[in-house]
SERO-4910 file (N, C-alpha, C, O; in steps of 0.05 Angstrom, whole numbers):
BEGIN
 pado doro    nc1    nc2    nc3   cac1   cac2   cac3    cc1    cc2    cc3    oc1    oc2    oc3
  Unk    A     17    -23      0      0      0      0     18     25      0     39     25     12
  Unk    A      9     46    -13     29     63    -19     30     86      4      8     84     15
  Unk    A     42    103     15     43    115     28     30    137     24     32    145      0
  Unk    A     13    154     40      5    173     43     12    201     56     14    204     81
  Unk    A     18    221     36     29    243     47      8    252     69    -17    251     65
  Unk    A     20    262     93      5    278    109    -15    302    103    -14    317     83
  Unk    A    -31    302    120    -60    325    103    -51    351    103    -58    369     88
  Unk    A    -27    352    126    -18    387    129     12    376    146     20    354    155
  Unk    A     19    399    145     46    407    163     41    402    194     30    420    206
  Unk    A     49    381    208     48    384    239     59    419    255     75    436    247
  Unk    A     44    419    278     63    437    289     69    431    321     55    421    338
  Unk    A     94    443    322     93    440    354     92    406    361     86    403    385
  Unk    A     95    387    350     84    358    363     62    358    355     58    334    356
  Unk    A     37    370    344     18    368    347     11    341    323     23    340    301
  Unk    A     -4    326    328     -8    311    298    -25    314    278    -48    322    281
  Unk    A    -14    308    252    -24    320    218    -54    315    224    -64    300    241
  Unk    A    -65    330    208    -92    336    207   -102    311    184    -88    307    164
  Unk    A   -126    296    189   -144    283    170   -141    302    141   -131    324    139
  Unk    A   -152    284    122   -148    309    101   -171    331     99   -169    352     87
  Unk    A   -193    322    112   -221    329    105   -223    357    133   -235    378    138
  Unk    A   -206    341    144   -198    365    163   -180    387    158   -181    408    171
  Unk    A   -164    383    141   -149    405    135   -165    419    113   -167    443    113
  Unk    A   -175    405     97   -192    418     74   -201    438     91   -194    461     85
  Unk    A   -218    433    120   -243    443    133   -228    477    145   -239    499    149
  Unk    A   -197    468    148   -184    488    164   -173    507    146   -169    530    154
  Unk    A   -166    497    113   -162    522     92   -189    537     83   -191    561     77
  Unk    A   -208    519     82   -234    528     81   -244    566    102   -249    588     94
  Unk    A   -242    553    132   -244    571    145   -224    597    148   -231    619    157
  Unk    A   -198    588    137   -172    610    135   -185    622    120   -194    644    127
  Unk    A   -189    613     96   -198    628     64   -223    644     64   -225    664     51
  Unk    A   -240    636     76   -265    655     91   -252    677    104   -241    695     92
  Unk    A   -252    674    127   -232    689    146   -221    715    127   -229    738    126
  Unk    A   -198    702    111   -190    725    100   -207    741     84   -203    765     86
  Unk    A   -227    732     69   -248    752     65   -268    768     66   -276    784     50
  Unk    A   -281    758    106   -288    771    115   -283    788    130   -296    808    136
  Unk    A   -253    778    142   -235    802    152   -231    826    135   -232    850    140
  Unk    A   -225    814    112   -214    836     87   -237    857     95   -234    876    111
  Unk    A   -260    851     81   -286    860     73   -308    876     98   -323    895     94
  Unk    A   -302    857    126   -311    875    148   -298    876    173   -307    874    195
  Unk    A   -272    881    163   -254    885    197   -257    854    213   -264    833    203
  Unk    A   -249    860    245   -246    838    251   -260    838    273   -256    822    291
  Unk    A   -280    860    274   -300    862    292   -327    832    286   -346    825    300
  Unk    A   -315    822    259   -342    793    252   -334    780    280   -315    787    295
  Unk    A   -352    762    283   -345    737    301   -338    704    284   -339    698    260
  Unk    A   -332    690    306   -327    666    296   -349    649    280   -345    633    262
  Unk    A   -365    654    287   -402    651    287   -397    657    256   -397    639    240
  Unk    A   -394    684    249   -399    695    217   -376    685    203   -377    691    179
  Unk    A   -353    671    211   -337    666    196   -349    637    187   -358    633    165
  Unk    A   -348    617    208   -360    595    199   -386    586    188   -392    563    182
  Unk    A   -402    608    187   -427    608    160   -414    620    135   -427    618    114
  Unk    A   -391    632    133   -379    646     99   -368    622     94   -367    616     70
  Unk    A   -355    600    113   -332    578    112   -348    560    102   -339    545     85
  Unk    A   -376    556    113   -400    527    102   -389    508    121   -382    486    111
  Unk    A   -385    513    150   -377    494    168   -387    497    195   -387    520    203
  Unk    A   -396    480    211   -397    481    230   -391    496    256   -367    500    253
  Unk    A   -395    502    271   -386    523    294   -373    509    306   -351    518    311
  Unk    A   -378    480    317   -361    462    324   -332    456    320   -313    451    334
  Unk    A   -342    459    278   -314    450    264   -295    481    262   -274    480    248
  Unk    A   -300    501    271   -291    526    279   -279    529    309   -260    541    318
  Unk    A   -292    516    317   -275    522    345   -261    509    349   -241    516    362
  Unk    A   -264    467    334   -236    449    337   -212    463    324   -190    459    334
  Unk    A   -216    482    299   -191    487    292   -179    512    290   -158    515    278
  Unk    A   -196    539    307   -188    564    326   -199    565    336   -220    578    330
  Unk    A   -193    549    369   -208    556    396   -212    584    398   -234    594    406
  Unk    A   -188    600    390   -201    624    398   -200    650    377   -178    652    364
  Unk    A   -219    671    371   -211    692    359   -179    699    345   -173    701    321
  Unk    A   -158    702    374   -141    708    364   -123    691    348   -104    701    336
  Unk    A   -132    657    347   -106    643    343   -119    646    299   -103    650    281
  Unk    A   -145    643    295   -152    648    269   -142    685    267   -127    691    248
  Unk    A   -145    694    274   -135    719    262    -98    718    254    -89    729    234
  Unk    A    -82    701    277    -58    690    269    -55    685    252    -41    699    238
  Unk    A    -67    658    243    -72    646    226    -75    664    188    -63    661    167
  Unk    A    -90    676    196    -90    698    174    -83    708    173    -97    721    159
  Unk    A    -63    722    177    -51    752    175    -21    740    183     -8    756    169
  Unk    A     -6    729    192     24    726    196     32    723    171     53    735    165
  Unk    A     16    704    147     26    705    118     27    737    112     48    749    106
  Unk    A     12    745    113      8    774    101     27    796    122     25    818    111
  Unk    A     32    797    130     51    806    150     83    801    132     98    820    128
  Unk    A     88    778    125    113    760    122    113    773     91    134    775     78
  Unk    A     92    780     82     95    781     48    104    810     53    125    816     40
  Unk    A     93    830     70     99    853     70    129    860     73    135    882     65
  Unk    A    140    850     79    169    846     92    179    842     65    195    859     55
  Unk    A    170    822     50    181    815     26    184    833      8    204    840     -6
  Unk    A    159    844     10    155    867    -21    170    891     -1    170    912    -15
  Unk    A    182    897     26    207    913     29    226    908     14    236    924     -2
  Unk    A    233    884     18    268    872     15    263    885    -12    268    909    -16
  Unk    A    248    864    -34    249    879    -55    248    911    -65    261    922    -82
  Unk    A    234    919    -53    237    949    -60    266    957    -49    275    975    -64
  Unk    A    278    953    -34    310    957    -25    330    946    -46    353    954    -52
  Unk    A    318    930    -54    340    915    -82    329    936   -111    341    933   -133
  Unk    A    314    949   -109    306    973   -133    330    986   -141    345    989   -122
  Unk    A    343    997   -168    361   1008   -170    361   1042   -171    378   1060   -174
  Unk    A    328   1041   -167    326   1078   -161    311   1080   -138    288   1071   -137
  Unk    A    326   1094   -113    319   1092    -88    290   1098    -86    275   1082    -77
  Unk    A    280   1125    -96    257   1137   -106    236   1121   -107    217   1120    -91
  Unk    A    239   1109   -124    221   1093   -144    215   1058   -119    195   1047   -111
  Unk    A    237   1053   -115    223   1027    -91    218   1043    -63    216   1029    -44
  Unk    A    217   1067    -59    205   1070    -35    171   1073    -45    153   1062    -33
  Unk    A    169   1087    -65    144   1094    -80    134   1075    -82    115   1072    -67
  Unk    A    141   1055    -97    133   1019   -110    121   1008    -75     98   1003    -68
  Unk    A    136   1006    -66    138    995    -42    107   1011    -13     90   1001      1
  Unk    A    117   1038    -18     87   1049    -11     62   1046    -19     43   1044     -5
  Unk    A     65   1048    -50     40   1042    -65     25   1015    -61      1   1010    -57
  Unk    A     41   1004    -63     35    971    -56     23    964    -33      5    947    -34
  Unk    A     33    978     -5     25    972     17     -2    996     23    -18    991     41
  Unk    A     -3   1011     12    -18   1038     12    -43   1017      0    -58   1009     18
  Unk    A    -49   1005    -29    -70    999    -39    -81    973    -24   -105    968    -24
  Unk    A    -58    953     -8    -67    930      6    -85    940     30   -103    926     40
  Unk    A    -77    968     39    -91    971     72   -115    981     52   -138    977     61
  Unk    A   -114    989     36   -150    995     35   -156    984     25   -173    997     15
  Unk    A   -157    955     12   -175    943      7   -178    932     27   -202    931     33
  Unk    A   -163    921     44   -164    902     59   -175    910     93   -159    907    111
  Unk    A   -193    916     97   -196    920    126   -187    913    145   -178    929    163
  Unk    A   -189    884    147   -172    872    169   -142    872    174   -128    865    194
  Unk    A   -133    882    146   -100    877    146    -92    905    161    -71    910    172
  Unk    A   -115    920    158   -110    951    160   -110    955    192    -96    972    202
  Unk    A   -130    937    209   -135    942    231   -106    931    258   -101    938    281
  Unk    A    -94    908    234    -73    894    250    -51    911    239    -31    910    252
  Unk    A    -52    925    221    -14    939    214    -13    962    231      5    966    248
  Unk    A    -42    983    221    -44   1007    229    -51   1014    242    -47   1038    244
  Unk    A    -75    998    271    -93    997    285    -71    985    310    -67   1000    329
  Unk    A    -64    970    310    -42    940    319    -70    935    332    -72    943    355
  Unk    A    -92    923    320   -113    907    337    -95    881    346    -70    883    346
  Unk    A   -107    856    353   -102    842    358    -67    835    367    -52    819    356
  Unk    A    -62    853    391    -30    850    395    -18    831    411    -16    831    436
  Unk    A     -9    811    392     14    787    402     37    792    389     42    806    369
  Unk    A     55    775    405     76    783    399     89    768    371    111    772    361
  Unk    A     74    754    363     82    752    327     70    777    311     83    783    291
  Unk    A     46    793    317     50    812    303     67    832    321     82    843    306
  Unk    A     69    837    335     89    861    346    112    853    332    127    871    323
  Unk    A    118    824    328    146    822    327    141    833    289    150    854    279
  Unk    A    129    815    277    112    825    247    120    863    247    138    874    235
  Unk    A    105    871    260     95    905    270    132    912    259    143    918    238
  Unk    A    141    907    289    162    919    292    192    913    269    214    924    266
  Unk    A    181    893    260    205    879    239    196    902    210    210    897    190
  Unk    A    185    916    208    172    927    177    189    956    187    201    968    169
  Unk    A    193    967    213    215    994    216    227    996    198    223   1010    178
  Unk    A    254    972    210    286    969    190    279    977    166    288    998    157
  Unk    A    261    961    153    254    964    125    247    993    113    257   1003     94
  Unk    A    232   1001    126    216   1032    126    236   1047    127    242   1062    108
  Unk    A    251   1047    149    267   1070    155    290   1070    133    296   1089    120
  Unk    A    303   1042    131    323   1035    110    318   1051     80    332   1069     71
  Unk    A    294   1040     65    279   1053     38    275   1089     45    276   1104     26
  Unk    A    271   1096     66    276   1132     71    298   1137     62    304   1150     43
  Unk    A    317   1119     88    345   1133     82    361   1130     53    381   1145     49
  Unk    A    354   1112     34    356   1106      7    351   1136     -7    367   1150    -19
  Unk    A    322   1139     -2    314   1149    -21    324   1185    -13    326   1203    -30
  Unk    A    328   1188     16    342   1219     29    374   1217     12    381   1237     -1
  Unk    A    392   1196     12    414   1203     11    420   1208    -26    440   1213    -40
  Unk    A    396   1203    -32    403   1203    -66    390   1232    -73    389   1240    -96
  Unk    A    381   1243    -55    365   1272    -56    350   1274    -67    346   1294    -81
  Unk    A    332   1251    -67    298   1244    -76    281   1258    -58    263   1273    -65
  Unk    A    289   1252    -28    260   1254    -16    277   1278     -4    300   1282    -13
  Unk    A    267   1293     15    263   1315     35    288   1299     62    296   1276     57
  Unk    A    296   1311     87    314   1301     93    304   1296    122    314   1280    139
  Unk    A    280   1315    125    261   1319    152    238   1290    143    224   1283    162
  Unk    A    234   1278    123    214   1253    123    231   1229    139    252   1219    134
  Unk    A    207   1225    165    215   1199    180    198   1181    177    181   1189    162
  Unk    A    193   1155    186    176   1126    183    154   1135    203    131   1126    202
  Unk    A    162   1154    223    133   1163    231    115   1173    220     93   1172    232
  Unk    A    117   1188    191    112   1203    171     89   1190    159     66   1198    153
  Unk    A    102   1163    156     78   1138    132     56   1140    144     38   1154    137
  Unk    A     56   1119    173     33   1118    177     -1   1141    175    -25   1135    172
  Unk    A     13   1168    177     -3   1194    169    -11   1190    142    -35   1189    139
  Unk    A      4   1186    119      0   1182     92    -28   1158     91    -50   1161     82
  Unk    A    -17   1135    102    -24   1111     95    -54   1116    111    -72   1109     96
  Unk    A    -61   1125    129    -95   1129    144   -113   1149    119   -137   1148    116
  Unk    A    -95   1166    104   -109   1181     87   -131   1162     60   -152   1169     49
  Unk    A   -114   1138     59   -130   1119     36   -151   1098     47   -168   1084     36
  Unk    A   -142   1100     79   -163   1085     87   -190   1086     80   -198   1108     72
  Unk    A   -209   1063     82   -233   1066     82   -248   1077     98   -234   1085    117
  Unk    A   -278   1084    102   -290   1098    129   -294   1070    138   -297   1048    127
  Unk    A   -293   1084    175   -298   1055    189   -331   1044    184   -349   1059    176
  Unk    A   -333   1023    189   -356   1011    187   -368    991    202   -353    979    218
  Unk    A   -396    983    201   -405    965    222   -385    936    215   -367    932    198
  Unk    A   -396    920    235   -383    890    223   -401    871    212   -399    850    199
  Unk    A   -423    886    221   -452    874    208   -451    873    182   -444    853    170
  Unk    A   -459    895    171   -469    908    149   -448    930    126   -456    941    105
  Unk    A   -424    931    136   -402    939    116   -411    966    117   -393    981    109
  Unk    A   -432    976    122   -437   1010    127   -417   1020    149   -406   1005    166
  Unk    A   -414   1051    146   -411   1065    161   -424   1064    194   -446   1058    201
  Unk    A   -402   1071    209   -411   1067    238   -427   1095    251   -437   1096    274
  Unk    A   -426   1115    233   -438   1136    249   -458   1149    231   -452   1146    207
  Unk    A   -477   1161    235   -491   1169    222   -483   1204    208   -497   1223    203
  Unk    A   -463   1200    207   -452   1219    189   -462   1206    154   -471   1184    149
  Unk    A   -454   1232    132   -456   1229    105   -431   1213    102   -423   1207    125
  Unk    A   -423   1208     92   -398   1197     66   -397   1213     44   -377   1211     30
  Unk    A   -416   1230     36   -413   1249      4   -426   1267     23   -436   1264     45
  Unk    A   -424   1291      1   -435   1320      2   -452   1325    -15   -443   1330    -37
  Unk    A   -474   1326    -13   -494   1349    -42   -495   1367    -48   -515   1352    -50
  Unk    A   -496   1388    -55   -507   1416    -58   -536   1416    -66   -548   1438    -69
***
């Protein structure tokens, strides 16, 4: 009988998942990330596992809690951000990969709600995203000083700077219900 690859990656000791179980657990990630995306991370576990088509049961065997599925989602996205640094540091016009590199992260926080609430918000603070959080500085500050010493940018722009930029593209906040606005303010103007 031929051997069977494992359903997923063990962790910690823990042992490989059934396959129907791991199906069940990319299932709920992949939800997750789109209702995080789409309504912050104010959903509950409840609303994730009716977008997932799974049980509340089969939600809580595989994130007991809130925070370990929000882990779960967002440490990839965290790890990619880092990436699309390095690369913008390997750019051969300082300018242009701090820009590339802004733009990039500038258009992910607004689409993405949830990514927005854990980079820029630091909702949910453990210390993989702090460590996440705090690992994206080097990078930030490094792509400034690139782009200051080639006499691109201004010489007074610091990494405290972005985050001001980066809230400007945000979306308005909204319920977690209903993707509306939280206050009964307009969103547009008429005359």
């Amino acid at each position: 009988m031929p051997e069977r690859p494992p359903a997923s990656t063990p962790k910690d000791g823990e042992r490989p998942l059934r396959r129907d179980a791991a199906r069940n657990r990319e299932r709920i990630v992949h939800a997750a990330r789109e209702v995080f995306g789409r309504r912050g991370l104010g959903v509950t576990l409840d609303d994730v596992a009716k977008h997932a088509g799974v049980g509340v049961g089969t939600m809580y065997r595989r994130f007991p809690t809130k925070e370990a599925l929000v882990r779960a989602v967002f440490e990839q996205d965290l790890a990619m951000r880092q990436e699309s640094a390095e690369q913008a540091l390997t750019h051969p016009d300082p300018w242009q990969g701090l820009v590339d590199f802004l733009m990039t992260m500038t258009a992910d926080l607004a689409e993405n709600r949830g990514l927005h609430e854990v980079i820029m918000l630091g909702s949910h603070s453990s210390e993989p995203f702090e460590t996440a959080r705090g690992g994206m500085l080097p990078y930030l500050e490094a792509l400034i000083r690139r782009a200051q010493e080639s006499g691109q940018l201004r010489t007074e722009v610091t990494a405290s700077d972005i985050p001001s930029c980066s809230r400007c593209s945000s979306p308005p906040p909204s319920s977690p219900r209903d993707g509306g606005p939280t206050s009964g303010a307009a969103t547009s103007r008429s005359s």
